[in-house]
N, C-alpha and C positions, 0 to 999 in steps of 0.2 A: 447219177441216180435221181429219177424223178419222185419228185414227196407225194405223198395223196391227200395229202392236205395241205389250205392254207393255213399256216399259222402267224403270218404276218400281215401288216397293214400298214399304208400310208395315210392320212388324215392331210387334207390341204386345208389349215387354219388358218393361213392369213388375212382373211376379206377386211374389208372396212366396213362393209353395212352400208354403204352410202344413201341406198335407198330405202334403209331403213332410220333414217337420222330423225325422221318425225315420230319415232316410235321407243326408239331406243336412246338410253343416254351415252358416255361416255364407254362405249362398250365395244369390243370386237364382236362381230357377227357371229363367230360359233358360240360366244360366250351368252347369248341374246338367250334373258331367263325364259322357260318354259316354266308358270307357275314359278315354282319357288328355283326350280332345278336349271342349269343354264343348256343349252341344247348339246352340245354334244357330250355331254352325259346319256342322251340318250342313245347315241350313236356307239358309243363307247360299249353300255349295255348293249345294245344288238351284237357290235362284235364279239364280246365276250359271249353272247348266246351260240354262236356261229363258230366258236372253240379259237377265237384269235387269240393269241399269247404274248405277242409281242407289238407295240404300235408306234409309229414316228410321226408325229405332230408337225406340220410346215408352218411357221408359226413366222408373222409378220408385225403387224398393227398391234400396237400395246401386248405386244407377245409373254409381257410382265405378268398381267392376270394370268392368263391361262398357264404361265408356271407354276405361279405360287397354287393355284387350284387344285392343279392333277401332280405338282412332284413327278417322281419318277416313278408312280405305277397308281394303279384303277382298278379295285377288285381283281387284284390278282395278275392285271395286266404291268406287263413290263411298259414304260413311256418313255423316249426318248424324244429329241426335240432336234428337226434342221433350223435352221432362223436364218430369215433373208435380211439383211442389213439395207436392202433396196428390193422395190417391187421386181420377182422375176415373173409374174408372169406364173400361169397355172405350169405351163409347160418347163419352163424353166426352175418353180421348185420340185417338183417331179422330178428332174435330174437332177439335183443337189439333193435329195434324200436317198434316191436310191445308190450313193454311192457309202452309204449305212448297212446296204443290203449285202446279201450273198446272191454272185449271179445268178449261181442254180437256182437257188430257193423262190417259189411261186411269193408273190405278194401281191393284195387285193387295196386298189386305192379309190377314195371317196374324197369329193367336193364336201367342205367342210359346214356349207349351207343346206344341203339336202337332206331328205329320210329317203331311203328305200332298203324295204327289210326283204331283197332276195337272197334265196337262199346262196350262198357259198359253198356250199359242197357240190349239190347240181352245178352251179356253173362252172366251178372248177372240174368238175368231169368234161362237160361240153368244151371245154375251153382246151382239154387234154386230146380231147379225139377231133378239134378241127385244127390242131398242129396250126393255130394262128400267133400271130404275133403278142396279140391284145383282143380281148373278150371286153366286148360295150355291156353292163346289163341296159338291157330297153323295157319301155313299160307302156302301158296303151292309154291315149288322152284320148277324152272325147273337149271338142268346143272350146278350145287354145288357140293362144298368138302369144305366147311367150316363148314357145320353144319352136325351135329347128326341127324335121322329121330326119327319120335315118331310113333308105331305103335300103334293103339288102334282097338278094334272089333264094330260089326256096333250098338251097343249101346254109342260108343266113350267113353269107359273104355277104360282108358290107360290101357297098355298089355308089354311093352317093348321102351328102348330107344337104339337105335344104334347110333354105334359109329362112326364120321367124316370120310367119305370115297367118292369117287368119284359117285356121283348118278346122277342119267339121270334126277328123279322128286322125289318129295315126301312133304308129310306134316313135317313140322320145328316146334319147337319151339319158337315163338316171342317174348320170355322174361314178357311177359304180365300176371299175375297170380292176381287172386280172390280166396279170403279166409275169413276169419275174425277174430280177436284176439285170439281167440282159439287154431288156429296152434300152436302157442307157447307149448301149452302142448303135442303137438306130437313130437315134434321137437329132435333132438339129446343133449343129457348134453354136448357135448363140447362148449366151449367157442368160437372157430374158425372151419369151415366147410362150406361145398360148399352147396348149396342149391341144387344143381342137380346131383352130382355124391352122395353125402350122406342120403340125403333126398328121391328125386324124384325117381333115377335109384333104386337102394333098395326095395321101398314101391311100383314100376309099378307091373302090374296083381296083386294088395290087394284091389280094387275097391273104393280107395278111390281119386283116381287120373281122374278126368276127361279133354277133350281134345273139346274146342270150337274152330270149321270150321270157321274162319275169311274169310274173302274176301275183307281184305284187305291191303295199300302196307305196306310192310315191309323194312328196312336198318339197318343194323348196322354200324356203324361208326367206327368200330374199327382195320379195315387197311385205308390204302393212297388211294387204288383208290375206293373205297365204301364211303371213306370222301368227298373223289370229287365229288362224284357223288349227293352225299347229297345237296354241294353247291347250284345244280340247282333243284332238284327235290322239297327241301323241303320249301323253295322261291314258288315254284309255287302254293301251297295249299293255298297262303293267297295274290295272283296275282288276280285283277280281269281285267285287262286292254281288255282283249279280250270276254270279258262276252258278248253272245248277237251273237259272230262270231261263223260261222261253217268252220270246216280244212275237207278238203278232198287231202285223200294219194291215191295213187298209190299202189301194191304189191309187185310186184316181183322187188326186186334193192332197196327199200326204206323200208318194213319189213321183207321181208324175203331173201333170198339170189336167184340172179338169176340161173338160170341153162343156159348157150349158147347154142345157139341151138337148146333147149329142151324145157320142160315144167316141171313144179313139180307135177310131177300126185300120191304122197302120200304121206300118212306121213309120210314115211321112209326117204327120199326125199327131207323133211320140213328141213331148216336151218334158225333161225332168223340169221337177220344183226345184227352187236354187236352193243348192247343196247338198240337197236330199241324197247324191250319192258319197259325199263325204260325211252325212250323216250314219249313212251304212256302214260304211267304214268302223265309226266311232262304235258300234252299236254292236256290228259283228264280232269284234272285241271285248264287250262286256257282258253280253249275252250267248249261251250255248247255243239257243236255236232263235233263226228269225223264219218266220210264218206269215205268209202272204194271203190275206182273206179278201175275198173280192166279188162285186155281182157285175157277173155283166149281162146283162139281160139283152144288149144290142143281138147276140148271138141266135137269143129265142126269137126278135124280132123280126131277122132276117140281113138285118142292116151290117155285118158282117160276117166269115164261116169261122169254126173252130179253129181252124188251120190257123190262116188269120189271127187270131190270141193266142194261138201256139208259138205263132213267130213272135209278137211281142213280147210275151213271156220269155222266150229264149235270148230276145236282144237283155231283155233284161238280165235277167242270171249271167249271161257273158259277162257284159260291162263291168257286172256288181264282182265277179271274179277275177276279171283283168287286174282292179286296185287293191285285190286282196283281201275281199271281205267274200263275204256267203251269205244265202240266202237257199234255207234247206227244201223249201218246198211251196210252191204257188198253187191255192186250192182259189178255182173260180166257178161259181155258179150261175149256168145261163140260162138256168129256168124263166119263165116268165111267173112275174110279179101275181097274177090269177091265177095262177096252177096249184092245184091242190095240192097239201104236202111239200109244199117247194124247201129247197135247201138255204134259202136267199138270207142275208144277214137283215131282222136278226134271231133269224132261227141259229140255233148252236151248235147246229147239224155239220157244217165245216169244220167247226170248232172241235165236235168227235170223231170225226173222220180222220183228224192229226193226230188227237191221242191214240188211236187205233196204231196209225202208222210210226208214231214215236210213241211209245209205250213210258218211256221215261218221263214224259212230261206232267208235267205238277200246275194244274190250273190257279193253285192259287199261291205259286211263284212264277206268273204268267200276266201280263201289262197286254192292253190292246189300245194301240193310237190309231187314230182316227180321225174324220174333219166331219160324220155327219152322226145324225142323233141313233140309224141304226146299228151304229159302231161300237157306241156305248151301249146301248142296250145289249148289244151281241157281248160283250165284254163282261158285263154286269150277270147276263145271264149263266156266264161258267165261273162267274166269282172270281174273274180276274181282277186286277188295279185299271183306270183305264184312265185314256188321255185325250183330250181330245186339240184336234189341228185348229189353229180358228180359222176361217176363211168362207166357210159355208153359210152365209146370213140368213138364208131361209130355218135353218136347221137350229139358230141360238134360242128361241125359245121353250122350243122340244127339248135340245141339250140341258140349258139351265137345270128342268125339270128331273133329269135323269143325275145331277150331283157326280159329274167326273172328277177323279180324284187329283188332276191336274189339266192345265189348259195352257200351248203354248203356238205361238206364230208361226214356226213351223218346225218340220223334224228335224233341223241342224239345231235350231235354239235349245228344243231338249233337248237333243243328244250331247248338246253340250251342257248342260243343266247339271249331267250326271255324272261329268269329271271333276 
């Protein structure tokens, strides 16, 4: 009888952290505090959101803490724990836990350093009608060399994994894997083995490998600045302080990199600001709506077409959906700056044109960040809170004058300001 749900999980907690040892003290790496909370508390929470019931713990490295922590069960979840008395290897506790399992029964297992909140019922559907072995979730990076890419054909038959090298984008590995007791008997006789170089790399192109399109964020936790960054992002999924509030950004100097004197007229062109799309992330989380205000006046000028910021616009919204956040609506005016009556900020005229189209929105539970002085003015004028990016030197004397209600280096620094 096949389930229709998963209701089980494996967790591989055994890491050392090693490359965390500058950051962390005396600690296992799942156990590695998030603020006050140790991280897979969070993960814990996700599956419980995801209707898991029951979860097995691979438990190695000072595997003492993370007993006395979780006991045998976590808001309702049942816990139970394999312990490796010697390093097996990912692959190798994989098959010591699943002999816990029930063959039939589906169960979904996670790297014990990662976040990725896909959903589990969709993949488990997908995972059902491609009669595969093992379902990968994948998730889309842009501008990595930490991870391996995963090629699969437009069936999403895995086909090949590459190996860690400097890429522009590509679909990742999330660590996330659906199977159900059964692998066990595919699995390799060593006692000690990786799950991905012995296993997965080996058996790609034998169609037993399938590859579910996530859209949503992913981290791994296991260097220094990807920890950090966890601190605020992974806080803000369970923030609701601004529920109810709409954020409207600015473009150019707050997501993507300005050009002086110029314009960005393509993708070639495109530079995000650093972090800016993990700032989205954070922000997407704690805000109902984010609002994109923008002039681009290159459009009136001739120096690029519609079309043209139609596409950037749309790389945009992809990207910003790939890691799981949104972005409701991009209003850009390409009036010229001398045109009577112009839309341009900081007239407020974009600013009503949102309320028009989201009727729910409340201007003054409504933030507008920004890097120049018409931002704030545009911000100030519908009686928003407003923020402004610092970077714009021409624009600090004008801003000063205008009293924004905060001021930071850039939009990862607030957005993490706010967890």
């Amino acid at each position: 009888m096949v389930k229709d749900s998963i209701q089980s999980a494996i967790i591989l907690a055994g890491g050392f952290g090693t490359r965390l040892k500058s950051v962390l003290s005396d600690v296992p790496k799942p156990m590695a505090p998030i603020g006050s909370r140790p991280f897979l508390e969070f993960q814990l929470d996700y599956l419980q959101d995801q209707g898991i019931q029951n979860v097995i713990l691979c438990t190695g490295y000072q595997s003492d803490q993370i007993c006395r922590h979780f006991g045998n069960s976590y808001k309702g979840i049942a816990v139970r724990y394999s312990h490796e008395d010697t390093p097996l290897g990912t692959g190798g506790a994989i098959k010591q836990a699943l002999k816990l399992c029930n063959e039939n029964e589906p169960v979904v297992i996670l790297n014990g350093d990662s976040y990725c909140g896909a959903n589990l019922s969709d993949m488990y559907q997908n995972h059902l009608e491609s009669q595969c072995v093992v379902s990968l979730a994948l998730v889309y990076k842009s501008n990595f060399d930490r991870y391996g890419t995963v090629v699969f054909d437009k069936s999403l038959r895995i086909r090949k994994f590459l190996e860690k090298q400097l890429t522009k984008s590509g679909w990742i590995s999330a660590g996330v894997y659906i199977t159900n007791g059964s692998l066990i008997n595919h699995l390799p006789d060593h006692q000690s083995f990786s799950i991905e170089t012995d296993f997965f790399e080996p058996l790609a192109d034998e169609n037993i490998l399938n590859g579910f399109l996530s859209e949503s964020y992913f981290i791994d936790i296991g260097i220094p600045e990807d920890y950090q960054t966890a601190q605020q992002v992974l806080p803000s999924i369970y923030n609701d302080k601004y529920r109810g509030w709409t954020l409207f950004l600015d473009r150019d100097g707050v997501i993507n990199e300005r050009t002086p004197g110029d314009y960005v007229k393509s993708l070639g062109e495109w530079a995000y600001c650093k972090g800016s799309l993990d700032a989205i992330f954070i922000l997407g989380h704690l805000f109902d709506r984010i609002i994109v205000i923008t002039n681009q006046q290159g459009v009136g000028l001739g120096k690029m077409t519609t079309f043209a910021l139609d596409l950037l616009h749309q790389s945009l919204l992809d990207d910003v959906r790939k890691m799981g956040s949104h972005i409701s609506k991009i209003y850009a005016c390409t009036d010229l700056k001398d045109k009577s009556d112009n839309c341009r900020k900081p007239s407020p005229k974009m600013g009503l044109m949102s309320k028009r189209e989201f009727p729910e929105i409340d201007f003054s539970k409504s933030i507008m960040v920004g890097d120049s002085a018409t931002d704030i003015l545009f911000g100030k004028e519908l009686g928003m809170r407003t923020v402004v990016i610092m970077g714009k030197e021409e624009d600090y004397e004008d801003i000063a004058k205008l009293h924004p209600n905060e001021e930071a280096g850039s939009l990862l620094d607030w957005a993490r300001s706010l967890t």
